[in-house]
N, C-alpha and C positions, 0 to 999 in steps of 0.2 A: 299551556296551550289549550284551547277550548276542546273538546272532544264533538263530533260531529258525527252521528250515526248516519249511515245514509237513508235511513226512514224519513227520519226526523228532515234532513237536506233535500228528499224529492218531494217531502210534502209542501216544501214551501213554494215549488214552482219548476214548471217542464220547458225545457225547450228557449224559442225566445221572449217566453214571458219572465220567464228565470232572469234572461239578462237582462230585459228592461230591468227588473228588479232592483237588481243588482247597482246596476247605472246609475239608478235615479236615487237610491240609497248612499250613497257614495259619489255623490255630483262635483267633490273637490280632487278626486281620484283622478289620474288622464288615463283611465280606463278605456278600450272600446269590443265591440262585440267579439272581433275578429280573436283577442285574450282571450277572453273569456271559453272563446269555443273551445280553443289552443288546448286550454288548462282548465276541464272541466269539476276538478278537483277542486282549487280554487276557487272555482267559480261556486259551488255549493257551502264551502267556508263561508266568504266571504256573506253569502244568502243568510247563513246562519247567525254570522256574526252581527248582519243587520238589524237583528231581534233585540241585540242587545245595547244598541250606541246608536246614537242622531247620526245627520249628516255631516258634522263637521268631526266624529270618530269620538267624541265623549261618551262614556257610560251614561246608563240613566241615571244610577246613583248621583255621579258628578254632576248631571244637567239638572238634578233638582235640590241639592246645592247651590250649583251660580243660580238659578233662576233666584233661591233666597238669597242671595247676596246681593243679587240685581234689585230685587225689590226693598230689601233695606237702604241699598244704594239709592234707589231713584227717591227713595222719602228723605233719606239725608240732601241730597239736591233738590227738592220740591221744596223744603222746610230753607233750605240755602236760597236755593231763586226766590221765593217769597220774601225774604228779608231785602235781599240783593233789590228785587223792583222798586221793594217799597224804598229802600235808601237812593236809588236812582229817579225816582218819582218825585222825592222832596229836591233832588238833586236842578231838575228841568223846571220845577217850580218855581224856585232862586235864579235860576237863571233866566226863565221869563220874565220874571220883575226884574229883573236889571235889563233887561234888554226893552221893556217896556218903560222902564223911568225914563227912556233918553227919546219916547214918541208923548209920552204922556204925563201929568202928575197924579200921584196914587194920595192917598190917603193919608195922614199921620198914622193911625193905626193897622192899615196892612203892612209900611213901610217898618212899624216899631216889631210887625209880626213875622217879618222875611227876616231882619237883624236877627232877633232873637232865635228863631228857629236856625240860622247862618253860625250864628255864634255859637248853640249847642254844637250845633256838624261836627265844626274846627274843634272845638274843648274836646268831642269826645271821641275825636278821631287820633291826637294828640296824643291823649292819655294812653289810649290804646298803641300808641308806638313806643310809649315810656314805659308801662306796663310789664313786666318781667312775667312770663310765665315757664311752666316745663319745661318748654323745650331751650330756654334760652338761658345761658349762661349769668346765677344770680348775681355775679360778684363784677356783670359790667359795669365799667362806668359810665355813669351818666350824663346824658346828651345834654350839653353846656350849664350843667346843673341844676335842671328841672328834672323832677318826681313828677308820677300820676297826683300826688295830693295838691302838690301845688298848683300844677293845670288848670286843676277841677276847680280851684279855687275862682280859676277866672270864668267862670258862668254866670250868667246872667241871673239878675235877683229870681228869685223864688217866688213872685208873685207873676213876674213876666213871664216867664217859665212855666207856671199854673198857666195863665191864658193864652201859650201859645199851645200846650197839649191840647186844651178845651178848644181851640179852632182845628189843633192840625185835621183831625178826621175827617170833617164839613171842607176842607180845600184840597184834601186829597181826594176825596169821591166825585167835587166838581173838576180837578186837573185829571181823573181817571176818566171821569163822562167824558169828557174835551178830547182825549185821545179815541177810546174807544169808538165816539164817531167818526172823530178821522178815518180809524180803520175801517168804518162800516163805508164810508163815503168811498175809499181807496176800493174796499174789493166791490160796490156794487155803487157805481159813481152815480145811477140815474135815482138812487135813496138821498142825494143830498140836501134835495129840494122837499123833501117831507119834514111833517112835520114833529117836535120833539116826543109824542106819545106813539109818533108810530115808529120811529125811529126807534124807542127802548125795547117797543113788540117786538123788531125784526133782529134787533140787536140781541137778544133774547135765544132766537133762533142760531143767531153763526155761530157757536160755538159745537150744533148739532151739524153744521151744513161744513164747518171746517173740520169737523172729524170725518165725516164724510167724504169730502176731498184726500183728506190724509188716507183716509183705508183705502179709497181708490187709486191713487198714489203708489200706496204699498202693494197693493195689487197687481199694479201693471209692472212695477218693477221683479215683482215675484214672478209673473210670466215672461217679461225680458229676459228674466234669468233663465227659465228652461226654455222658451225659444232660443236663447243662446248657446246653449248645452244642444238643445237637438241640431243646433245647426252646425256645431261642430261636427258631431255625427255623421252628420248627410255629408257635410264638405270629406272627411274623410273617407265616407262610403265611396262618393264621387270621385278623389281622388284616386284611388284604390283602383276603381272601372277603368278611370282614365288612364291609367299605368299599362293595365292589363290589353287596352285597345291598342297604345304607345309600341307595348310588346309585341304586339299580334302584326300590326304594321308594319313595325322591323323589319320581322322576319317575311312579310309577303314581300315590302322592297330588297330582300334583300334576296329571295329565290328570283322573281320577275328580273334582277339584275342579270344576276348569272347565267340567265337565257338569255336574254339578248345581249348581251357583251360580247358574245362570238358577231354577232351581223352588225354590232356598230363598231366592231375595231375596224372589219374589212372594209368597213365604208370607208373609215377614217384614215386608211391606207390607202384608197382608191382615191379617196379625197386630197391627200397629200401627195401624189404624183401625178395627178393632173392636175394641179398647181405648182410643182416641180418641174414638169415640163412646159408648161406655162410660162414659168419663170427662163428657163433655159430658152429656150422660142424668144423670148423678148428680147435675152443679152445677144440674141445673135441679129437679130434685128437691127439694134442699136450699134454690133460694131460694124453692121454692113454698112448703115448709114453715117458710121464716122468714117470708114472707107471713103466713100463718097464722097464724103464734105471733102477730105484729105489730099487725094490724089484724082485729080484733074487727067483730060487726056497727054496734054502736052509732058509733064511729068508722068504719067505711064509710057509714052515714047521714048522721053529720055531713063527711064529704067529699065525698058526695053533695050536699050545700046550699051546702056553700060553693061548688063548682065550678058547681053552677045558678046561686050569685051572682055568682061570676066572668066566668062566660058571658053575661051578664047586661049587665053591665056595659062587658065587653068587645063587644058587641055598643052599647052605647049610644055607647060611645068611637069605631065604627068607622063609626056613624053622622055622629056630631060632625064626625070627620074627614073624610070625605065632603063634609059641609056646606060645612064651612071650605075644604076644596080648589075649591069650586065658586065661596064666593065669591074664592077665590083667583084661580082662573081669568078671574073677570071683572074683576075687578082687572087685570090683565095684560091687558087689551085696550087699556088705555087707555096703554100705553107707558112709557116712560121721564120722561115730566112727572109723571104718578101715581106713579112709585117718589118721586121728590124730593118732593113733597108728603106721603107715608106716613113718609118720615124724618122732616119737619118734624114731623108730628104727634105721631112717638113721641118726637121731641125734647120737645115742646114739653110731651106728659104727663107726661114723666119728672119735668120743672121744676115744673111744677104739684106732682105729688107731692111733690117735692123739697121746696117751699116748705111745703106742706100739712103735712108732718111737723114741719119747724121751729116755726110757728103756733101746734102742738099744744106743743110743749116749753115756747114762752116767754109761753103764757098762762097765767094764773092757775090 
């Protein structure tokens, strides 16, 4: 682990210039100020350790390394894309002549010069799949039994072959002019109408006006990038506030509640019984007026009569009973020999009855 004197850690920076520092040092890190404060320890490491590794955490050591690997790399790709355009160049050239035999007729000698330069491609593209090398197994067998020699064999004479080299470079630098204006015509379309000297001037120039673009380019994408990173920041700063206001909120609705809670329950009780009685007021309302509907005068007269008959009567019944409990009463003085005798008695009516119904059935 690195050792970090705190000499050495406060002289790199105080405060929140330290953690800019730090931040922008470490821009893949999801880092924010609020750490850093947290863990002021770390945070002076990490400063330290700034000193010694890029932003993506490589040592310098290792960054100048890949930087040499990257630049061997991009000459091995420069040295590849240059071969690559040039084989795709004669490529569009072959395919222009054919595409133009079927508007136009050409010549005997471009037509012998596209074959011949056609028929290289194919031989030596062939060979190159027949071709064994390192990496490939020597003891394959061979694809329907051609060799590279025998391919090769099918090329075009050696004199044709001579004069299509001696043209090829005079038809590539007129099929590269042909493009290259196009490109000049594409990015600045009011150059298309000029003429072919001023046209190689300006053509001259784009390759300073497209590096140009490109570093500008890079440019705004490199501030995209830390406009993005600070915006993170702020969005977090921001949320941060916002939580802390969310909080503060809370708690004021939540004391203002508990003060008035006392005066809006009693309302809300005040409230619910004078709608309670409201309600009760109404159902009496409604069965006065089904009364109404219900009982007419002439049916209150006649329940007027009945209930005098009722009353009536019910007053003679409560008479009766009176009587009867009286002679009840004297009955009971005379004991338990007077119960057994009132048995026999209703025994002995019952019988009578009894028989007295029979009588009646089986007389004539």
């Amino acid at each position: 682990m690195l050792q970090c004197p705190d000499s050495v850690c406060i002289s790199v920076g105080k405060g929140d210039s330290l953690h800019h520092q730090v931040l922008a040092a470490f821009p893949l890190c999801s880092l924010t100020e609020e750490d850093l404060t947290q863990n002021p320890l770390f945070c002076k490491l990490l400063a330290t350790l700034s000193q010694h590794v890029d932003h993506t955490g490589l040592s310098l050591h290792l960054r100048k390394e890949l930087e040499k690997a990257e630049k061997e790399l991009r000459s091995q790709k420069l040295g590849w894309l240059h071969v690559e355009s040039l084989h795709r160049l004669v490529l569009e050239m072959i395919q222009e002549h054919r595409f133009s035999q079927h508007h136009s007729m050409a010549s005997p000698a471009e037509d012998k010069f596209y074959c011949t330069l056609e028929q290289c491609l194919m031989v030596a593209k062939c060979a190159r799949q027949l071709d064994p090398s390192s990496t490939v197994d020597q003891d394959q067998p061979l694809i329907l039994g051609l060799s590279a020699e025998k391919v090769l064999n099918q090329m075009p004479p050696k004199q044709e072959v001579w004069q299509m080299k001696q043209r090829l470079p005079t038809e590539l630098q007129k099929h590269l002019k042909k493009k290259l204006f196009n490109l000049l015509s594409y990015y600045q379309p009011e150059w298309e109408n000029e003429s072919e000297g001023l046209k190689c001037v300006k053509l001259s120039k784009l390759p300073v006006l497209l590096e140009s673009e490109h570093n500008r380019a890079k440019s705004l994408i490199e501030k995209n990038r830390e406009n993005a990173t600070l915006l993170q920041r702020q969005t977090h700063s921001y949320l941060s506030e916002l939580l802390e206001c969310m909080q503060l909120l809370q708690t004021l609705v939540l004391d203002l509640r508990l003060k008035v809670q006392k005066d809006l329950d009693r309302k809300k009780i005040e409230y619910f019984e004078a709608k309670c009685e409201i309600g009760i007021q109404k159902i009496r309302a409604e069965m006065l007026e089904v009364q109404l509907d219900m009982y007419t005068r002439d049916k209150i007269a006649t329940h007027r009569k009945i209930t005098e008959k009722l009353n009536t009567e019910l007053k003679a019944s409560q008479m009766e009973k009176q009587s009867l409990e009286s002679k009840l009463a004297s009955f009971e003085i005379y004991g338990r020999e007077f119960e057994v005798l009132a048995e026999e008695y209703s025994r002995l009516q019952q019988e009578i009855a009894t028989k007295s119904w029979a009588l009646r059935e089986f007389t004539p």
